[in-house]
N, CA, C and O of each residue as an XYZ file, in Angstrom:
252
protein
N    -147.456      7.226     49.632
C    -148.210      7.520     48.430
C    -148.079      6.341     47.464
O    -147.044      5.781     47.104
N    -149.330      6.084     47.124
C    -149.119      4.306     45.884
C    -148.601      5.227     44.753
O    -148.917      6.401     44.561
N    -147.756      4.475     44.055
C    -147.845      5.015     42.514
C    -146.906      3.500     41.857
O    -147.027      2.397     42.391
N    -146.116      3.723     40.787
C    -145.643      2.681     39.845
C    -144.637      1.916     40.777
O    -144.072      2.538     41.677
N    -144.392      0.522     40.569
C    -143.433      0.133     41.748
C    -142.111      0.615     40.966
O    -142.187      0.728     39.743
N    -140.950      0.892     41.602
C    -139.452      0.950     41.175
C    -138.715      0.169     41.686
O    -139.050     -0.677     42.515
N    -137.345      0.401     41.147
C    -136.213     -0.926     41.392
C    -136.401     -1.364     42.346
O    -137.593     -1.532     42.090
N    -136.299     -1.799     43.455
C    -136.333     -2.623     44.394
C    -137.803     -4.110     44.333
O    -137.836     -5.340     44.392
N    -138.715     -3.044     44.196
C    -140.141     -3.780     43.706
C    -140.293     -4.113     42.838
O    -141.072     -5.062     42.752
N    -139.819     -3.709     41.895
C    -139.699     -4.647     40.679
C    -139.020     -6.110     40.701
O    -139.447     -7.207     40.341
N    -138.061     -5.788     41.143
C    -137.118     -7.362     41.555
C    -138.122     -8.271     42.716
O    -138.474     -9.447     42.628
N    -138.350     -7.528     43.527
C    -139.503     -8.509     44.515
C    -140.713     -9.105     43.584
O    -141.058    -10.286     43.538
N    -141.170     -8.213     42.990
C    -142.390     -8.543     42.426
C    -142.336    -10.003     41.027
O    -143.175    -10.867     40.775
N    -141.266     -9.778     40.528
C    -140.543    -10.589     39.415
C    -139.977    -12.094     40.445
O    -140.242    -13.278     40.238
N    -139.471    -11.725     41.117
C    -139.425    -13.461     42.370
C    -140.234    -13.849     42.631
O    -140.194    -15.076     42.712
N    -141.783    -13.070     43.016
C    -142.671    -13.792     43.083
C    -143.395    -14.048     42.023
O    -144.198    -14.955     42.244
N    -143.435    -13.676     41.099
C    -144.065    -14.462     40.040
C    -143.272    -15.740     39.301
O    -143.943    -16.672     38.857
N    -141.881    -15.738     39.195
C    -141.117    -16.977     39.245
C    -141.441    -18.073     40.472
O    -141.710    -19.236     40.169
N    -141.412    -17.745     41.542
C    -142.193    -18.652     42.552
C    -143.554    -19.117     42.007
O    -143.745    -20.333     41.983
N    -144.260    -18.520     41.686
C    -145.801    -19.126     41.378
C    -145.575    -19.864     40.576
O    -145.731    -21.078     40.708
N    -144.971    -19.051     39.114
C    -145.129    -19.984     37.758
C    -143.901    -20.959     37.162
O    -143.824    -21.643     36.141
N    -142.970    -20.703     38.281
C    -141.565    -21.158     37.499
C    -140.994    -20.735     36.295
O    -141.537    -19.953     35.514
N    -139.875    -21.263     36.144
C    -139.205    -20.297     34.507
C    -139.622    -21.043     33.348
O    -139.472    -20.643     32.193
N    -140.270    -22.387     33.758
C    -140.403    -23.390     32.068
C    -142.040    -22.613     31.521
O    -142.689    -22.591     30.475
N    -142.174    -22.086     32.813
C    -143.385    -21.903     32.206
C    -143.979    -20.582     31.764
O    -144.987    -20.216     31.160
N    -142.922    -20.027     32.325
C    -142.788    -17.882     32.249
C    -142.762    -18.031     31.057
O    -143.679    -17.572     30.376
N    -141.332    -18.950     30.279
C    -140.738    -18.883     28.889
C    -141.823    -19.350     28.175
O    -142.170    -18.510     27.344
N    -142.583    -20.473     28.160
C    -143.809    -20.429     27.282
C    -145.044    -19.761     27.180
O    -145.808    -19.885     26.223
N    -145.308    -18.794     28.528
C    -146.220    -17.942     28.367
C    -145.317    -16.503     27.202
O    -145.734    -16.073     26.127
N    -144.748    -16.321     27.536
C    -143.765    -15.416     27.071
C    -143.511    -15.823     25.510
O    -143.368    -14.869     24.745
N    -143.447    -17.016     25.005
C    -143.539    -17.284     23.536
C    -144.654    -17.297     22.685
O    -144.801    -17.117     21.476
N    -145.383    -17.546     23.595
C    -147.383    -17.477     22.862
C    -147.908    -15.675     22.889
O    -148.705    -14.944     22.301
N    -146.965    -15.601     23.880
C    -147.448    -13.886     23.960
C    -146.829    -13.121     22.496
O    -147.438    -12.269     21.849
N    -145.501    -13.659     22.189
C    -145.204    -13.207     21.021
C    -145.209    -13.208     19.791
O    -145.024    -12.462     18.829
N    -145.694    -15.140     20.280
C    -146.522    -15.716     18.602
C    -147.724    -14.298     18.026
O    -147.812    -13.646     16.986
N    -148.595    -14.318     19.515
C    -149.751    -13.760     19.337
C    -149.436    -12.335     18.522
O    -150.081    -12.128     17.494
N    -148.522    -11.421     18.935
C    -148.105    -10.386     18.570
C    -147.443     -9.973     17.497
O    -147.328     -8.826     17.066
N    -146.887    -11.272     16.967
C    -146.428    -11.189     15.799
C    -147.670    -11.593     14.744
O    -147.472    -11.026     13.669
N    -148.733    -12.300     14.734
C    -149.856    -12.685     14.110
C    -150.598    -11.693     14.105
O    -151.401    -11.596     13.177
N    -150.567    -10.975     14.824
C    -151.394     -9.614     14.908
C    -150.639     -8.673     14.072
O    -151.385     -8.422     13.126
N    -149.663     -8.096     13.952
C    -149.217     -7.681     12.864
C    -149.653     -7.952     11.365
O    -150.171     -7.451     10.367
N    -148.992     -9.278     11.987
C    -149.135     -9.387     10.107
C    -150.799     -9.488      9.524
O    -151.256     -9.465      8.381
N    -151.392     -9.598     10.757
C    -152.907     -9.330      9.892
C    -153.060     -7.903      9.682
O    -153.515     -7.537      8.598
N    -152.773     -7.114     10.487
C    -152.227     -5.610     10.326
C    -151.719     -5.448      8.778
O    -152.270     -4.843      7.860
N    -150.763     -6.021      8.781
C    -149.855     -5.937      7.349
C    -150.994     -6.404      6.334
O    -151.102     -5.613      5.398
N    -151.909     -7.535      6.276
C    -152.004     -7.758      5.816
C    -153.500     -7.227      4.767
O    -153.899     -7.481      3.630
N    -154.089     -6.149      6.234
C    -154.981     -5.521      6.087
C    -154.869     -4.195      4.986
O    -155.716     -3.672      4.263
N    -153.489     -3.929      5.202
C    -153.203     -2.646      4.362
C    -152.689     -3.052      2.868
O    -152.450     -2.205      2.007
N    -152.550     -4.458      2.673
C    -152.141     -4.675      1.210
C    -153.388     -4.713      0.689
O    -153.492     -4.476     -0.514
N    -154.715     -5.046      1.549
C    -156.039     -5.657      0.797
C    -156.151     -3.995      0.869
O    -155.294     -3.740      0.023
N    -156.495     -3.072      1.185
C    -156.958     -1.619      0.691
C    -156.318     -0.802     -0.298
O    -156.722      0.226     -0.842
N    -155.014     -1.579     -0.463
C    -154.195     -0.789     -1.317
C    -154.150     -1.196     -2.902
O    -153.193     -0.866     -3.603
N    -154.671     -1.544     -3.141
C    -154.797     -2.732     -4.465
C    -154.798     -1.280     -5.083
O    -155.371     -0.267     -4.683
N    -153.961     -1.489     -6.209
C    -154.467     -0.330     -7.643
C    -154.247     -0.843     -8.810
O    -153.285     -1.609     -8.859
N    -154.882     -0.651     -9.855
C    -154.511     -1.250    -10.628
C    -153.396     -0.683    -12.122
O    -153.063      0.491    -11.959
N    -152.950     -1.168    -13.153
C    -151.488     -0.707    -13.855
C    -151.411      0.901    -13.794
O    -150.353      1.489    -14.019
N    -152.654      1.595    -13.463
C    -152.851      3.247    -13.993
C    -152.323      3.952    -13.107
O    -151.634      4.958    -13.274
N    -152.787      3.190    -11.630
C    -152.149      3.672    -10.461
C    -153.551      4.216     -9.878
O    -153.467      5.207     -9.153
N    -154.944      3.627    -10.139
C    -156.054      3.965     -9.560
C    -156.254      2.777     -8.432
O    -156.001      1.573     -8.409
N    -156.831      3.715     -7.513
C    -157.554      2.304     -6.412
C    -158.573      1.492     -6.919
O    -159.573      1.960     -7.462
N    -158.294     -0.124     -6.715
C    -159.220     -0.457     -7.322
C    -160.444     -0.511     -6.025
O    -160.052     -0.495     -4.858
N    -161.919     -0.574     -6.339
C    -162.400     -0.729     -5.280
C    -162.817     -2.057     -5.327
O    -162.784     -2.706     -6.372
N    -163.415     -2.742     -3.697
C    -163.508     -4.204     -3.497
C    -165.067     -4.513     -4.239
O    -165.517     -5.658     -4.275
């Protein structure tokens, strides 16, 4: 029956992708993946300060 691989396949599957890509290059896919993820946040973050604006009364201001 196919379903999710487990321990054993996981470790196989993880050697062969170190075989293809090597580790200099796992580690820099792996750092852009997190740049990316962290930039995505903070536009996240940064989306909810621009809706939240109120002004001294404590009203929303609108855009």
């Amino acid at each position: 029956m196919l379903g999710l691989p487990r321990g054993a396949e996981w470790i196989i599957i993880l050697l062969i992708v170190v075989l293809l890509f090597g580790p200099g290059r796992i580690g820099k896919i792996a750092g852009e993946l997190g740049k990316g993820i962290r930039s995505f946040r903070d536009g996240l973050s940064e989306g909810k300060q621009d809706e939240e604006s109120t002004d001294s009364a404590g009203n929303i201001e609108p855009k």
